[in-house]
C-alpha positions as CSV (number, residue, x, y, z in Angstrom):
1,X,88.5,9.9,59.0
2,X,90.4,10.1,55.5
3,X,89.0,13.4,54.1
4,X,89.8,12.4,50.3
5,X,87.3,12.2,47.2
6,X,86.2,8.9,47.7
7,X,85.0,10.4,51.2
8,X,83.6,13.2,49.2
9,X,81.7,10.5,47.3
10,X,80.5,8.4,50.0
11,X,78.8,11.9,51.6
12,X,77.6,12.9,48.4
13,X,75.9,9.9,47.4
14,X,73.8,10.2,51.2
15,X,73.3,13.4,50.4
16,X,71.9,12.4,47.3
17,X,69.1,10.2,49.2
18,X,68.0,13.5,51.4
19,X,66.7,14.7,48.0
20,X,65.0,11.8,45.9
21,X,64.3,13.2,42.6
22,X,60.8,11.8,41.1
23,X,62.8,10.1,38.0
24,X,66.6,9.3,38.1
25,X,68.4,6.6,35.8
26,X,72.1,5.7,35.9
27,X,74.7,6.4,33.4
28,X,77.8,5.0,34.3
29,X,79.1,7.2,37.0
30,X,76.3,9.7,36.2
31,X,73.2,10.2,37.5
32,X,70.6,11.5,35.4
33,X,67.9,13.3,38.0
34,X,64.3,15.1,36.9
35,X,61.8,16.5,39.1
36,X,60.2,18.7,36.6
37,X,62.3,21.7,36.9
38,X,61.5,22.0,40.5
39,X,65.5,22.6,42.4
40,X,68.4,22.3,40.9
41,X,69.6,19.4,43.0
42,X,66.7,17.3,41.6
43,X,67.3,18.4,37.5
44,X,70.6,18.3,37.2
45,X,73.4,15.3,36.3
46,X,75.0,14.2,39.5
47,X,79.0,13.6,39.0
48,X,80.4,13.1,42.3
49,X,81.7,9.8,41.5
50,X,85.1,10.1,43.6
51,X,86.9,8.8,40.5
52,X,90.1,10.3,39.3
53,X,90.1,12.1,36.0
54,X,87.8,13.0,33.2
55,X,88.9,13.4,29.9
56,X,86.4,14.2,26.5
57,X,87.2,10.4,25.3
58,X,85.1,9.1,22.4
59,X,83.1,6.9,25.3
60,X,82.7,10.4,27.9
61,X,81.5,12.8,25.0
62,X,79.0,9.9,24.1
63,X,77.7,9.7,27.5
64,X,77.4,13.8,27.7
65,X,75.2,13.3,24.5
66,X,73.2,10.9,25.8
67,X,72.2,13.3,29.0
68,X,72.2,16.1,26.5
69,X,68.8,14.1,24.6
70,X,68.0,13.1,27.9
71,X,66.8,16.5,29.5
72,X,65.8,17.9,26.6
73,X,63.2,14.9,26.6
74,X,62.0,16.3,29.7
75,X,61.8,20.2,28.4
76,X,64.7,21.1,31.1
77,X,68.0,22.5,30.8
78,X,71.2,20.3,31.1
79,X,72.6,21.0,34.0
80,X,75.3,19.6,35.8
81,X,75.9,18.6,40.2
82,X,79.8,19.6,40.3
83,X,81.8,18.9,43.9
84,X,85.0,18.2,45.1
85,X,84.1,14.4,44.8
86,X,83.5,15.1,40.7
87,X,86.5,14.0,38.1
88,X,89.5,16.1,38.3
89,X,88.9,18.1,34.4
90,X,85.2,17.8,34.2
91,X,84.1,21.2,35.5
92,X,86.8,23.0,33.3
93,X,85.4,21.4,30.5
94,X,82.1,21.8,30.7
95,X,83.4,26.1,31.5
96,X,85.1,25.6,27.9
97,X,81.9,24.2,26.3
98,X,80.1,27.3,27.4
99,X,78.8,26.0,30.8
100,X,78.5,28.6,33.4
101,X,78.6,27.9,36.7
102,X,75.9,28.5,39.4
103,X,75.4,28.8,42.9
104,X,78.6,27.7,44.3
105,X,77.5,25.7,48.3
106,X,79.5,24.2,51.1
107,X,79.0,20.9,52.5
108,X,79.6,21.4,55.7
109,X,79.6,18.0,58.5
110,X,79.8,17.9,62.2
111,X,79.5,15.1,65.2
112,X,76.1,15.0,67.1
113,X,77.6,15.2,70.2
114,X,79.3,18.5,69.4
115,X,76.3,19.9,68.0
116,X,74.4,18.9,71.0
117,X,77.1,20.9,73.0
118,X,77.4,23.9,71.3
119,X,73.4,24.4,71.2
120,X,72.5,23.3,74.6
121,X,72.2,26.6,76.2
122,X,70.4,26.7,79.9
123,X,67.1,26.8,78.8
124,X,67.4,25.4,74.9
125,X,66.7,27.7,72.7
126,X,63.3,27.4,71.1
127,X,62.6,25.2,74.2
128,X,59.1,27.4,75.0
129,X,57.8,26.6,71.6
130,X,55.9,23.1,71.7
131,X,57.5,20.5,69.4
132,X,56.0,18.0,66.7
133,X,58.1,15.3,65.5
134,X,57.0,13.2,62.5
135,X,58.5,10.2,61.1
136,X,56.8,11.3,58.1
137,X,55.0,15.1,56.8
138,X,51.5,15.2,57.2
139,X,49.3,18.0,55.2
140,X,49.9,21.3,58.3
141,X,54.0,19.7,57.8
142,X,53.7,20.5,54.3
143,X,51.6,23.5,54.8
144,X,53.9,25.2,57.0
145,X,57.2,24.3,55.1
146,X,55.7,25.9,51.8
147,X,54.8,29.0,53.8
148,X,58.1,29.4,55.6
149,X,59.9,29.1,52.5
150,X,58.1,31.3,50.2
151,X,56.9,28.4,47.7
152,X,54.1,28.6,45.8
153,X,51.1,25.7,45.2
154,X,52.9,24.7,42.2
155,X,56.0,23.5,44.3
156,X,53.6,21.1,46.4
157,X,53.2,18.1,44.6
158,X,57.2,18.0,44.1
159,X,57.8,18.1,47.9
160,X,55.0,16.3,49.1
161,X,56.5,13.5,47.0
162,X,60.3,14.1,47.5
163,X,59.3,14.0,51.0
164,X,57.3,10.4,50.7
165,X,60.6,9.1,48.3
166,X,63.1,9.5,51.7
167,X,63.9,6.4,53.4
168,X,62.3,5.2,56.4
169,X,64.8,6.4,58.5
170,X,64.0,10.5,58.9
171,X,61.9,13.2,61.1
172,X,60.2,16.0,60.3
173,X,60.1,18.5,63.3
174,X,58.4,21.7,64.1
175,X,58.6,24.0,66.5
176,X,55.0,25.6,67.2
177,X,53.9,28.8,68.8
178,X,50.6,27.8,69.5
179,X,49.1,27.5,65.7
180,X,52.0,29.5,63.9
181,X,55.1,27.5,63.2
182,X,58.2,28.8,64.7
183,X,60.4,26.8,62.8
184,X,60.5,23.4,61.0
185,X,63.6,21.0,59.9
186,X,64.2,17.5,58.5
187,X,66.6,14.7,59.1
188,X,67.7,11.8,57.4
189,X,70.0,9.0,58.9
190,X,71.9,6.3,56.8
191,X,74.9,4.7,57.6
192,X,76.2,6.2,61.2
193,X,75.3,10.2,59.2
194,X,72.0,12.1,59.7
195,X,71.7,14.9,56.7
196,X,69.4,17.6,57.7
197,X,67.5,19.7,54.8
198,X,64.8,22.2,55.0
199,X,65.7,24.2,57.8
200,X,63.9,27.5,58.3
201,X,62.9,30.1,60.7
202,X,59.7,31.8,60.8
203,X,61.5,35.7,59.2
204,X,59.4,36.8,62.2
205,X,61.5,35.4,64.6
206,X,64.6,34.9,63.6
207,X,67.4,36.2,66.3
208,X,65.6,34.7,69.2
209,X,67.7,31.2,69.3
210,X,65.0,28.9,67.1
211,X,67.5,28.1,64.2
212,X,69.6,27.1,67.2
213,X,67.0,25.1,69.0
214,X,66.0,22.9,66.0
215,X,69.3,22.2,64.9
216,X,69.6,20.9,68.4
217,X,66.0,18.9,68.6
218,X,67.0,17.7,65.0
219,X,71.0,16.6,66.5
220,X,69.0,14.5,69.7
221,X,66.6,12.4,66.8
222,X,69.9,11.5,65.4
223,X,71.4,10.3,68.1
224,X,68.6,7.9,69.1
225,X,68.5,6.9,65.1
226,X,72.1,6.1,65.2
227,X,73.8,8.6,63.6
228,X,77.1,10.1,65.2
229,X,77.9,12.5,62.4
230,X,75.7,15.6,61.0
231,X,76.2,16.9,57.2
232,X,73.9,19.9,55.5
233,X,74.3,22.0,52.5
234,X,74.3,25.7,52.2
235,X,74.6,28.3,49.9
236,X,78.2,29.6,50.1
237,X,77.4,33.1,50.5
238,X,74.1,32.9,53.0
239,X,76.2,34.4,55.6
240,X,73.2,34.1,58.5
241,X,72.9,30.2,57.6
242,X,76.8,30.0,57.7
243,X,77.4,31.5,60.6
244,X,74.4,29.4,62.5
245,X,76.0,26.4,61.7
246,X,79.8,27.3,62.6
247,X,78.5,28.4,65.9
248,X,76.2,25.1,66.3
249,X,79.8,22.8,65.5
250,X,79.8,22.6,61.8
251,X,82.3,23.1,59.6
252,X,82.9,22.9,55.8
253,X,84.3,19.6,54.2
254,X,83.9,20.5,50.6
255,X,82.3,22.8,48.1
256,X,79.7,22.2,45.0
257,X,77.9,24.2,42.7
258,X,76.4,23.8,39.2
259,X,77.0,24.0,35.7
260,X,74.5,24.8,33.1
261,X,74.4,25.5,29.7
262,X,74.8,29.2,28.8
263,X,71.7,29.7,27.1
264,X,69.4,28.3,29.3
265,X,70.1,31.0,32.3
């Protein structure tokens, strides 16, 4: 594989699809995302176009004005999806405009096989917790994911249809200790790549092999759905998530982060 920015792109744009925002229109290269302030990845301007350059042109600052109107129409910051796949020139223009950057993640990508390997220990982790696979989140999915991650009831109606937006092509597993969820993970396959997003550990039980175990139930769906390679994004400096997915066969590609107007932090 040619690690370049159109590769960048091609990974970005799949990764776009693991996380459907509930509006998004296209502006050129740019795509303009709302999901009612509800993640960053799902309110903010995607960029990661592959192309070149970007330069404050008379046709470039009338597009930035036109997603300036845009999400203040919807109430929500303007905020902008910077990676390594984004125009050479953009980010440090949008830092001289007053921009400040947030949340800075790696995109990290690994092959099934290896992933399968490197988490197949003799018996699998997690492999005494009983496992539900769905090809798409009932109400206890949604229930448990909410509770694992903290969200509150306000949060719901953005995942439950986030979750219904993905493409027919994904799992939702869990791993259950009797009626308490152990752990819980999604994956989406697309063109030969499975993304996985939304993977948690009970905090309960963390450090007993679980994180490992689903990455490895989630790695075997994507082998049987096609996909040969594994990406997932995770904040830069979650050193426990990092270090789960070095030792499961991941590595980082490229970074992202965000860039939102000052006043609106």
């Amino acid at each position: 594989m040619t690690h370049d920015k159109p590769f960048y792109s091609k990974l970005d744009k799949l990764a776009l699809r693991t996380w459907p925002a509930a509006l998004q229109e296209t502006d050129g290269p740019w795509v303009l995302r709302v999901s009612g302030g509800v993640t960053k990845r799902a309110n903010s301007v995607w960029t990661a176009d592959g192309s070149g350059a970007w330069e404050p042109t008379a046709a470039n600052l009338t597009r930035f004005e036109r997603a300036k109107t845009f999400y203040k129409e919807h109430c929500l910051p303007l905020r902008f999806h910077i990676s390594d796949a984004s125009p050479d020139g953009l980010d440090e223009w949008l830092a001289a405009q007053g921009f400040e950057m947030e949340i800075p993640c790696d995109f990290m990508i690994s092959d099934a096989e290896e992933t399968l390997r490197q988490t197949a220990t003799r018996p699998v982790p997690g492999s005494g917790f009983s496992r539900v696979i769905e090809s798409r989140p009932g109400d206890p999915w949604l229930d448990h994911f909410l509770q694992l991650e903290g969200f509150s009831e306000k949060s719901r109606s953005f995942y439950k249809g986030m979750f219904q937006r993905l493409e027919p092509s994904s799992t939702f597993i869990r791993l259950m200790d009797g009626a308490r969820c152990a752990a819980l993970g999604t994956a989406v396959a697309e063109d030969g790549w499975a993304g996985f997003t939304n993977v948690v550990v009970h905090p309960e039980l963390r450090g007993q092999g679980l994180g490992r175990g689903l990455l490895h139930a989630l790695a075997e769906w994507s082998l049987e759905a096609g996909a040969s390679h594994l990406f997932l994004q995770v904040i830069s400096d979650n050193v426990p998530a990092v270090k789960l997915y070095g030792k499961a066969g991941f590595r980082k590609l490229f970074g992202y982060h965000y860039r939102v107007q000052g006043e609106a932090r």
